[in-house]
N, C-alpha and C positions, 0 to 999 in steps of 0.2 A: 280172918284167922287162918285160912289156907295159902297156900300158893303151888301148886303143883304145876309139874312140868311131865310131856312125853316128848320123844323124837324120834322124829319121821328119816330115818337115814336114805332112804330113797328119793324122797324130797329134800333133802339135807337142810332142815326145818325145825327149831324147837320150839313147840308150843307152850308159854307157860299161862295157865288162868288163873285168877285170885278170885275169891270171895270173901261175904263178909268186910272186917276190920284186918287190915293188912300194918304190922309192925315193923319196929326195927328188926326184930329177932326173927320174924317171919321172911324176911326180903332178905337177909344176910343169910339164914338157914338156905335160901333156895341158892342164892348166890354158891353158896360153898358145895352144896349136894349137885350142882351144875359143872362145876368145878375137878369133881372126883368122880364126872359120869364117864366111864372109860367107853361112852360110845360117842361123846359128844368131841367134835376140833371145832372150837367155834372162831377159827381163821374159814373155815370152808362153809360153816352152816349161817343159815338166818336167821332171824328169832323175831318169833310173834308173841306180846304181852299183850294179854286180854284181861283188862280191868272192868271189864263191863257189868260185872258182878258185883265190882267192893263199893262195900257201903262207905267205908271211912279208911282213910291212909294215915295213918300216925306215924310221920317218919320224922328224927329228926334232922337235923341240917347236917349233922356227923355222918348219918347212914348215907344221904343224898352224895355227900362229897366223897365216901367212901366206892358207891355206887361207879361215879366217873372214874375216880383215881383209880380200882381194881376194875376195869372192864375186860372182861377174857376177850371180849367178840373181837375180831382181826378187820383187816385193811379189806375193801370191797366186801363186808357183812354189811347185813341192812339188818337195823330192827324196828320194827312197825310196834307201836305202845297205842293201845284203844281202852277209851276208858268216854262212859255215856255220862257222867256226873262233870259240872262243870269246873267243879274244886278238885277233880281228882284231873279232868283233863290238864287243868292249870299248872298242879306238881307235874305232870306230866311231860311238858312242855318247857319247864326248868330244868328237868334231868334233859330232855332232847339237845336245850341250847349250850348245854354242861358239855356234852360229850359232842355237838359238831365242834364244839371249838378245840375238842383233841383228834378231830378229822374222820370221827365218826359219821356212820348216814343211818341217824335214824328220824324216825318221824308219827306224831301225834294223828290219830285217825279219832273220830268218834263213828265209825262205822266200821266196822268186821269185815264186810264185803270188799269195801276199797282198801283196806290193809292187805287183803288177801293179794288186791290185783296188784297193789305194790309191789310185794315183795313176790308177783310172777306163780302162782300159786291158785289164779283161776285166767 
């Protein structure tokens, strides 16, 4: 039912975490409020999703495909997506192969720690 986001402008890093049952309206809501963060250029920043919390992802194939077609993140962005459920890693893993095929680098973690050293961050 959440999804909140902070950012680390010194790290140039946005964290965003989900809990709960995460929606269409929830994941478009952060999308946009991400959107109009007048701190965020996300050509320069990285972004960590930590799903490690959601219990259930109700997305449907519109949001998913809306998700790639609108991607703010720029050219050399990384986003690291971690999620401990295997159904949530699985959607997870469909938005990753969505968006390397628009030349995206992001990438499905089921551990927090190794996202971290991915994206240079420990």
């Amino acid at each position: 039912m959440t999804l909140e986001y902070s950012i680390d402008v010194e790290k140039k890093i946005v964290l965003s975490i989900g809990s709960d049952t995460l929606t269409d309206a929830d994941v478009l809501s952060h999308r946009n409020r991400l959107a109009r963060d007048p701190l965020l250029d996300p050509t320069q920043y990285n972004h960590l999703v930590d799903l490690t919390q959601v219990e259930r992802l109700e997305l449907s194939q519109e949001t998913i495909q809306s998700i790639v077609r609108n991607n703010p993140w720029g050219k050399g962005s990384r986003r690291a997506m971690v999620a401990s459920s295997k159904v949530i890693f699985g959607i997870s893993r469909m938005i990753q192969l969505s968006l390397e095929d628009q030349g995206d680098e992001t990438h499905v973690f089921d551990n927090l720690e190794e996202a971290k050293v991915w994206l240079g961050l420990k």
